[in-house]
Each structure stands twice: as structure tokens, then as C-alpha cells.
C-alpha positions in Angstrom: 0.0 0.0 0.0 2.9 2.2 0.9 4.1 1.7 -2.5 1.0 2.4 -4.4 0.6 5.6 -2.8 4.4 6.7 -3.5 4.0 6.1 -6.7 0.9 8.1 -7.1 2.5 10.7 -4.9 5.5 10.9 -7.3 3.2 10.6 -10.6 1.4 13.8 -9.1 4.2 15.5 -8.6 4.1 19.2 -11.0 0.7 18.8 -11.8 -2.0 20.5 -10.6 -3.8 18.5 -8.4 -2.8 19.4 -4.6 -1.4 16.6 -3.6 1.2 16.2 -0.5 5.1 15.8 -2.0 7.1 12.5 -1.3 10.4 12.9 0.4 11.0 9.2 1.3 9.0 5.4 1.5 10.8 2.6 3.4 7.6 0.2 2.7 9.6 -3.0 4.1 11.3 -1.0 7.3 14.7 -1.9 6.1 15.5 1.7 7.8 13.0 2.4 9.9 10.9 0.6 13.0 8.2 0.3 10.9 7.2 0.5 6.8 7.5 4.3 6.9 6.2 7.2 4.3 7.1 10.6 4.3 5.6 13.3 2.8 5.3 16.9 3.0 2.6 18.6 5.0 -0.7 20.3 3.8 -2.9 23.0 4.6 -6.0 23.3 5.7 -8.9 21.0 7.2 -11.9 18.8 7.0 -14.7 19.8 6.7 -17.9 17.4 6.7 -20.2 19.8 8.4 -21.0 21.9 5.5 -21.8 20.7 1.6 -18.9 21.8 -0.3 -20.1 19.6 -3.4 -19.7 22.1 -6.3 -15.7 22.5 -5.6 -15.5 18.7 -4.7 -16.8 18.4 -8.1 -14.4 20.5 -10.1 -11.7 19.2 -7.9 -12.4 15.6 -9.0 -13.4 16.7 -13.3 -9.5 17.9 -12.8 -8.4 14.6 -11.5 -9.6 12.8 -13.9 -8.4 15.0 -16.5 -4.4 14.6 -15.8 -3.1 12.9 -18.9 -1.6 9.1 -17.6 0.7 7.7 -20.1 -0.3 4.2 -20.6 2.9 2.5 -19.0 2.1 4.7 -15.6 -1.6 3.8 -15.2 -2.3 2.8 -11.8 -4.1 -0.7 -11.3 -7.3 -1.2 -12.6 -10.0 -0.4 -10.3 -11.7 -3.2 -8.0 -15.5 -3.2 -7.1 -15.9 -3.2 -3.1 -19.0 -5.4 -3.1 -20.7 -7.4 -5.4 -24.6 -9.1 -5.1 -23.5 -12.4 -3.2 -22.3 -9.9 -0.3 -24.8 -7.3 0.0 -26.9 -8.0 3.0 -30.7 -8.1 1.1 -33.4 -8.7 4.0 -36.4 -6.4 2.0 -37.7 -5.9 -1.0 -35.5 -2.9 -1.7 -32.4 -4.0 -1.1 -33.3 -7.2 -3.3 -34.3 -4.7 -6.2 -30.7 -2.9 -6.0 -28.8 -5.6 -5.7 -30.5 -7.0 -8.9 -29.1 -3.6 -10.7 -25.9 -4.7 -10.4 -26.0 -8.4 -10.8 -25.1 -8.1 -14.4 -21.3 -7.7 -15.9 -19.9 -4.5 -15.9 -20.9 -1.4 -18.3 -18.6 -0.8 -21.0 -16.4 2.4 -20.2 -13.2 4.7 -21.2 -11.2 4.5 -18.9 -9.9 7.4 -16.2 -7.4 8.2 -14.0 -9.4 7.9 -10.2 -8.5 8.6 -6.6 -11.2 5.5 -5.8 -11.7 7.2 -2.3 -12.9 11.1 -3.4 -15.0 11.9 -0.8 -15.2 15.0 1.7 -13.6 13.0 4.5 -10.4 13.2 2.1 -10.4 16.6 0.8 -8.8 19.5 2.7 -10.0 23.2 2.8 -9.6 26.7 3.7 -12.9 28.3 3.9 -13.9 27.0 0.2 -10.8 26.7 -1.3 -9.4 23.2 -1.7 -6.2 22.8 -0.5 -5.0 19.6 -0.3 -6.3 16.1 -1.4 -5.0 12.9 0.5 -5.1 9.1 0.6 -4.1 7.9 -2.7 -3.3 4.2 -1.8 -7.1 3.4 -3.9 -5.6 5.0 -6.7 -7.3 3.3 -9.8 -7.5 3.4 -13.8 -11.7 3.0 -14.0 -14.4 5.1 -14.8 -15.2 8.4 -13.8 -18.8 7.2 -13.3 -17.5 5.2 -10.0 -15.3 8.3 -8.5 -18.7 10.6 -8.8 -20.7 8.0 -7.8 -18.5 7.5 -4.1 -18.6 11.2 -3.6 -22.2 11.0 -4.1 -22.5 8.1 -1.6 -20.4 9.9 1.2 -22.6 13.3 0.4 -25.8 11.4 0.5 -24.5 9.9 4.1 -23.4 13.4 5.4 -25.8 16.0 3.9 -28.6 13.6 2.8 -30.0 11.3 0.2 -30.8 14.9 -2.3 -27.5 16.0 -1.7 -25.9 12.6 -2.8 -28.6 13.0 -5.8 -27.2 15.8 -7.1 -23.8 15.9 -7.0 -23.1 13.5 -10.6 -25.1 17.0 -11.7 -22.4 19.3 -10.1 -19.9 17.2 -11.3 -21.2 17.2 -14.9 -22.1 21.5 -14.6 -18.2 21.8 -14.2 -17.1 20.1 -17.4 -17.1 16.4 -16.5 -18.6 13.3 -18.3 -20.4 10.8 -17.7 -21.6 7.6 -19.2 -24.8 8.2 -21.5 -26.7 5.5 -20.4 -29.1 6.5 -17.3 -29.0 2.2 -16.3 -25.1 2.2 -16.6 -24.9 5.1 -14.3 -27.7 3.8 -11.8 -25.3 0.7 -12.0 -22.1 2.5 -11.1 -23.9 4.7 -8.3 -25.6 1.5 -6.7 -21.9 -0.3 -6.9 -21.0 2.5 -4.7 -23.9 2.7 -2.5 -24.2 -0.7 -2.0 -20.7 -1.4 -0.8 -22.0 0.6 2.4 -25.1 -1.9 3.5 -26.1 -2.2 5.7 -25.8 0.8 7.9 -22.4 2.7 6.8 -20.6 2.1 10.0 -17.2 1.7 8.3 -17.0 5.6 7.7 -19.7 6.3 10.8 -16.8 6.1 13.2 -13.9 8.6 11.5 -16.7 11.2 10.6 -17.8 11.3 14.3 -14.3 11.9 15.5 -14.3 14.6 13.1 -17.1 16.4 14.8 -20.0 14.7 12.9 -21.8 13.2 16.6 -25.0 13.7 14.8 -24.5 10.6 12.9 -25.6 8.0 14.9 -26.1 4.2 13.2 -30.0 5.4 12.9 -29.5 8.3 11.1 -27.0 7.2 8.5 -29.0 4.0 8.1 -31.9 5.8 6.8 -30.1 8.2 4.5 -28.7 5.2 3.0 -31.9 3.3 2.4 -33.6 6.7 1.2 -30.7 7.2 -1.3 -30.4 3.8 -2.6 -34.5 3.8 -2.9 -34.0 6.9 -4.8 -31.7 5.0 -6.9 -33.3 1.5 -7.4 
């Protein structure tokens, strides 16, 4: 993982995505007490209490733009659920799941963080300032990228917030696949890797200050949103 991420760290380097700098990785501790990377500090903080989703969005279109020469791609992206593992116990969830129980839509492919979400995006005020954690870092389409963000806004801000960020993203240049079923695909991919109650990023955003999302709450903004979806 250290690895990954140093390689995307130095593939970022002199563009103009803000991105941390590597100084040094020691990724089997043959130097250090433990597999070790360094990397310069950013500016700026988290902030999940207020919906930031139009510079998210332009943030990620210029992600995805940075020209990869083929023989730098990262890995190609991996799905984080699939229908035998999404837990199905109504009628709902049995509908969504049946979305994605089919192969995968045809895409072109994209440079993608894989883990573009607010949790991972540093600001001051409204200005971005740093975006971290690139050891997801995947070749894939954009579809999947927007359609995480949209997940983790949905979960934060609520299921209409979620809705509308693939529109925010698309408003500030980017593109998306032209099928309406392949994007309800990649957006229920997303969502459904969170059934059944998003605990897995529950516990981080509470630390953060987010104490208001209690397993209730978060459960219902994901059943509304993947409704809305399915």
C-alpha cells in the first residue's frame, strides 16, 4: 500500500492537483521501525459539516483529466462489493442488488482517486487545499469516482444532496456515461458497498465532529438514497 501511494504521490508530482510531496518510503522498514512514508505537510482541514459539493466536483473533473501515459496507469479499479455480499433482508435492497447483478458497463477508462470523498479533501474556507489518501488509486471510470462522492454526500448532507452531485460534477465540465441504467449501475456499486448501515466511515466522521450521525441516522439516509436510486 505504501508503495502504491508513492508512486501516485510521485506521478502527481508538478501537476496540478494538490497533492502532499514525497520525500522518502521505506515500505519493508529496512530503515525504519516500521514501513514508513514521508511526505510533505498540507494546509488546511476537513470539513464534513458543510456541503462543499460544487468545488468537490471540479476538484475531481481535474483529477480525472491529468493525462496518464499508458505504461504509468495505476491498477485497474476493483468493485468493493458485489450481489452475493450485499446483505438483502427487503424488497429494496433485493431490487438494488438485482441492478448490479449483471457484468460491468462498457467504459473509457480514467485516472481515479477511488476514495474522493469529503472525509479526504482538505479546505480553507472554500478553497481546496490539499487532497490525500491515494493508496485506492485506480485506472476506472469516472462514473464510479462521482458516484463515491455522491454516496459519502448522501450519508453526510442527505439522500438529495448525494442525488445531485453526478449534476455538479457534470455542470463543471465532466462526463459521464450516457446511459441512465449504466450510471444507476455504477452509483448503486458505490452505495451498496455501504449496506447495511455505513458504520465503516460512521466512526472517522464522528471523530471529526459529525456526533449527529448515529447508526440510525446514517442507516436511513442510506436506504432513502439507494430507494431513490433503485
Amino acid at each position: 500500500m505504501l508503495t502504491r501511494e508513492a508512486d501516485i504521490l510521485r506521478l502527481l508530482a508538478g501537476t496540478d492537483v494538490p497533492a502532499a510531496r514525497l520525500h522518502a518510503v521505506d515500505a519493508t522498514a529496512a530503515h525504519c521501525a516500521h514501513p514508513s512514508l514521508l511526505m510533505s505537510l498540507l494546509p488546511g482541514e476537513v470539513r464534513l459539516a458543510d456541503d462543499l459539493s460544487q468545488p468537490l466536483a471540479r476538484q475531481l473533473v481535474d483529477i480525472h483529466r491529468l493525462a496518464v501515459p499508458e505504461h504509468a496507469r495505476p491498477r485497474v479499479y476493483q468493485a468493493w462489493t458485489s450481489p452475493d455480499r450485499v446483505p438483502a433482508p427487503t424488497a429494496l435492497w433485493r431490487r438494488a442488488v438485482d441492478v448490479i447483478r449483471r457484468d460491468p458497463p462498457p467504459y473509457t477508462g480514467t485516472f481515479l482517486h477511488r476514495d474522493f470523498h469529503p472525509g479526504n479533501v482538505l479546505f480553507e474556507r472554500e478553497t481546496i487545499t490539499g487532497v490525500v489518501d491515494w493508496v485506492e488509486t485506480s485506472w476506472g471510470p469516472a462514473d464510479l469516482d462521482v458516484a463515491h462522492c455522491a454516496t459519502a454526500t448522501a450519508l453526510l448532507h442527505g439522500p438529495d444532496a448525494g442525488l445531485r452531485f453526478p449534476e455538479h460534477y457534470r455542470e463543471a465540465g465532466g462526463r459521464l456515461a450516457e446511459d441512465p441504467e449504466d450510471r444507476r449501475y455504477w452509483c448503486l456499486l458505490d452505495a451498496l458497498g455501504f449496506a447495511p448501515d455505513a458504520e465503516k466511515v460512521a466512526g472517522p466522521w464522528r471523530e471529526l465532529g459529525r456526533s449527529d450521525l448515529t447508526p440510525g441516522l446514517l442507516t436511513r439516509r442510506l436506504t432513502d438514497y439507494v430507494a431513490a436510486l433503485a
